[in-house]
C-alpha positions in Angstrom: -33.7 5.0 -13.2 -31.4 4.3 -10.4 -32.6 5.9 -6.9 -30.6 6.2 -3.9 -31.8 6.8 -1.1 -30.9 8.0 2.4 -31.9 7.8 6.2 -30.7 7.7 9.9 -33.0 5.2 10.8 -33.1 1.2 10.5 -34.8 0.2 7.5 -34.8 -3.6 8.2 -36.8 -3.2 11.9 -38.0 0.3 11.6 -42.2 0.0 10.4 -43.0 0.8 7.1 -42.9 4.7 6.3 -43.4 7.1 3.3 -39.6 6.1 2.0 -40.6 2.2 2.2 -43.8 2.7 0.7 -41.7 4.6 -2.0 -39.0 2.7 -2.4 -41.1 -0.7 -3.0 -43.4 0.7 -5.3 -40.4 2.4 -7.4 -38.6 -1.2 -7.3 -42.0 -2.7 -8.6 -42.1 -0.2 -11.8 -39.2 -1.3 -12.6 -36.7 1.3 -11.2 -33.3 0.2 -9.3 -33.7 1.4 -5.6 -30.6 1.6 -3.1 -31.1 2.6 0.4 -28.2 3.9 2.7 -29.3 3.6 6.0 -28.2 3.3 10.0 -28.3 1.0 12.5 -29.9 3.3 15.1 -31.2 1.0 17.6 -27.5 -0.9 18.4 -27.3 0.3 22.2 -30.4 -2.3 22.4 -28.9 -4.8 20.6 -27.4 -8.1 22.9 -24.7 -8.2 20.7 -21.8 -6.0 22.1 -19.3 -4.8 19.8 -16.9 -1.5 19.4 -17.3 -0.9 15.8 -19.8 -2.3 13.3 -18.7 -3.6 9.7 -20.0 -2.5 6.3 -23.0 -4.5 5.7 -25.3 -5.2 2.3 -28.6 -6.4 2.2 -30.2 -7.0 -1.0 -34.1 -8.2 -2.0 -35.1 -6.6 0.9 -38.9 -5.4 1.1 -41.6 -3.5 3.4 -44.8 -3.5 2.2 -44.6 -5.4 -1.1 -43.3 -9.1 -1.2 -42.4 -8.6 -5.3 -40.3 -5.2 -4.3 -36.4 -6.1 -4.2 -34.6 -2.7 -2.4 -31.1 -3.1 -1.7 -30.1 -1.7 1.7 -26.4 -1.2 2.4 -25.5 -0.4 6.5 -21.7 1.5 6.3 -20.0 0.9 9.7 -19.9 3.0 12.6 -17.8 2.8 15.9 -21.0 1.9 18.6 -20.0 4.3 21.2 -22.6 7.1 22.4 -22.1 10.5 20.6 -18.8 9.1 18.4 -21.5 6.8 16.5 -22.9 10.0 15.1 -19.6 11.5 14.8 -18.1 7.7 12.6 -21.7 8.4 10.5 -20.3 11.7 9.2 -16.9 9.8 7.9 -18.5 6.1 7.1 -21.7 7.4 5.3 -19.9 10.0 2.9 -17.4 7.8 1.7 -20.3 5.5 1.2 -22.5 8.1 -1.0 -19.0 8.6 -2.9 -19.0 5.2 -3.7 -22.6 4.7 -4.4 -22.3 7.8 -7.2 -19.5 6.0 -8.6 -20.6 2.7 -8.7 -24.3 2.7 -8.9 -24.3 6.3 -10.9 -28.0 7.0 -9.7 -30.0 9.5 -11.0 -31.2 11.0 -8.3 -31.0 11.1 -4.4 -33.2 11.3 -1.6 -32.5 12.4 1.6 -35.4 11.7 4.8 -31.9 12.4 7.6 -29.9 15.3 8.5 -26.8 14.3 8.4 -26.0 12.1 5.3 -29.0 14.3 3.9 -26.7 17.0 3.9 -23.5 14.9 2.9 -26.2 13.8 0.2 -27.0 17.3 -0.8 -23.5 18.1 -1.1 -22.0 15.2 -3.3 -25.0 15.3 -5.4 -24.1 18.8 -6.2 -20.5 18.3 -6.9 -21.4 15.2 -9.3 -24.4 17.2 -10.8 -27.1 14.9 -9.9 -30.5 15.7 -8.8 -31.3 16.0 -4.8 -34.9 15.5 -3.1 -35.2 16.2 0.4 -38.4 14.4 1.6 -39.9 15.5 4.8 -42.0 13.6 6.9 -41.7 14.6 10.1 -39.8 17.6 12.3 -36.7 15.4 13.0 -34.4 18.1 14.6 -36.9 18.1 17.4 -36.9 14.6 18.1 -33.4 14.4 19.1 -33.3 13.8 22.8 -30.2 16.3 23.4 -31.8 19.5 23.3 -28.7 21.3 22.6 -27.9 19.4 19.6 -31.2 20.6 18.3 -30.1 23.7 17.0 -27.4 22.5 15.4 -29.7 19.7 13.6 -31.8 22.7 12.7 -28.9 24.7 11.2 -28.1 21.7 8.9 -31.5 21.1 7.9 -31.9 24.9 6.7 -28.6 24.3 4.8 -29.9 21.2 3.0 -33.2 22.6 2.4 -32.0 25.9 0.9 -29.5 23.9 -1.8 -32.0 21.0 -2.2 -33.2 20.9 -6.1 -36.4 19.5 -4.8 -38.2 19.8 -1.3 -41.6 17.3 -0.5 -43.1 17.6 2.4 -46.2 15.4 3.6 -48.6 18.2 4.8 -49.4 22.0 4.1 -48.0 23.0 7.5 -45.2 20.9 7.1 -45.0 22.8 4.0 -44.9 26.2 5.4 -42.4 25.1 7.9 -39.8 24.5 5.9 -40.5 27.5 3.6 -39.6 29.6 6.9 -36.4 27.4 7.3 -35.2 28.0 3.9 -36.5 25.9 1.5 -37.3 27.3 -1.7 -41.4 28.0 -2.5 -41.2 26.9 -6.0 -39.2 24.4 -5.5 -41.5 22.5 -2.5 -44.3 20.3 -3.0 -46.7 18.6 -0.7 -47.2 14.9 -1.4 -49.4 13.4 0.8 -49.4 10.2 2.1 -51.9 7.3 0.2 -53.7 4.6 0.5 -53.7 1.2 -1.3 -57.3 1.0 -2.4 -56.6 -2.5 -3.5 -55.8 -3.7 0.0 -58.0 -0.8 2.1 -61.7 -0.9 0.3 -64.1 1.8 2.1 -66.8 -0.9 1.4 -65.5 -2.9 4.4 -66.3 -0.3 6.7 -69.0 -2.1 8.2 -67.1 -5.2 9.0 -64.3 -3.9 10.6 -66.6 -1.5 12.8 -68.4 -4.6 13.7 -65.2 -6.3 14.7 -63.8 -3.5 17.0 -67.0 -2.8 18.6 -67.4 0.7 16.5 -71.1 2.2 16.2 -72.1 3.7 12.9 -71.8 7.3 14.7 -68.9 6.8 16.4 -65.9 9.6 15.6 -62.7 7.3 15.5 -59.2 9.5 16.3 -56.7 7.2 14.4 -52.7 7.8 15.9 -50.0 6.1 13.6 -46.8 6.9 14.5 -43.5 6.2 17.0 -43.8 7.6 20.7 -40.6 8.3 22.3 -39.8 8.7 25.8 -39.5 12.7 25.8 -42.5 13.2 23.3 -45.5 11.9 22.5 -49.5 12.7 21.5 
């Protein structure tokens, strides 16, 4: 199959989620995997620079070094607020492209933006749409005002989305009260690599952090921003 896949997030220096997990192993079985994605950490970047140019990254990989994704960047104009406003324009025409060029079978969206603009063209070209949830993203938007309107779209995508997975049951029943069709939305929780995690380690790698045999350990994965956190 060919995939396409979509985010607002930088897939190169972003740690591995659910999508890269998903995107290696579907390379690795022999699927063809293309990820859209954004350069969302550029105001950080010492490199200063009005606009950004199209970019194409190919045998990329995140968690599996026999996984070859190919990530493709559109341009955007790197000025605060018009970078989001450029994504609308630069990442359409780019999911236009990708459905004529790459003709994939199905896309999945983990944004808001090009999730929607995903949604959309997928609908127009009659091919399938997933919309894969893995965390509350209008909520992480600093700009509480633009919240709303984050959640608006959202509720738009989910209600036209053929598909709708969601990590966790309350997750789950989140976006069921947003829109999202019941029969139509699945949880599909996150797993582990038994190969590479064994439970039969335990021992040793209590040993090594000093954990007792009793001890409860509270385990946090995840990104802490500066206006949320545990």
């Amino acid at each position: 199959m060919n995939i396409l896949l979509v985010q607002e997030t930088d897939w190169l220096k972003r740690n591995p989620h659910q999508q890269h997990h998903l995107a290696d192993n579907l390379s690795l079985r022999g699927h063809k995997v293309r990820v859209i994605d954004y350069e969302l950490l550029w105001p950080g970047e010492k490199k200063k620079e009005l606009f950004s140019r199209r970019q194409i990254f190919s045998g990329i990989f995140k968690t599996c070094r026999e996984a070859s994704v190919t990530v493709i960047r559109p341009g955007i104009i790197k000025v605060r607020c018009l970078d989001y406003i450029s994504l609308i324009f630069s990442h359409k025409r780019e999911i236009e492209r990708q459905i004529r060029e790459f003709t994939p079978d199905v896309i999945i969206g983990f944004g808001i933006l090009n999730a929607y603009l995903a949604m959309k063209s997928s609908r127009r070209n009659n091919i399938s749409f997933i919309y894969y949830w893995i965390d509350i993203l209008h909520t992480l938007i600093p700009f509480k005002p633009f919240q709303n309107i984050a959640k608006l779209v959202e509720r738009k995508t989910l209600e036209q989305a053929d598909k709708v997975l969601v990590i966790n049951e309350r997750l789950r029943t989140l976006v069921i009260k947003l829109g999202a069709n019941p029969k139509r939305t699945s949880v599909l929780r996150a797993g582990v690599n038994l190969a590479q995690f064994r439970k039969d380690n335990r021992s040793k790698i209590r040993t090594e952090h000093g954990i007792e045999k009793d001890d409860i350990v509270l385990f946090f994965m995840g990104w802490l921003y500066n206006f949320s956190g545990l």
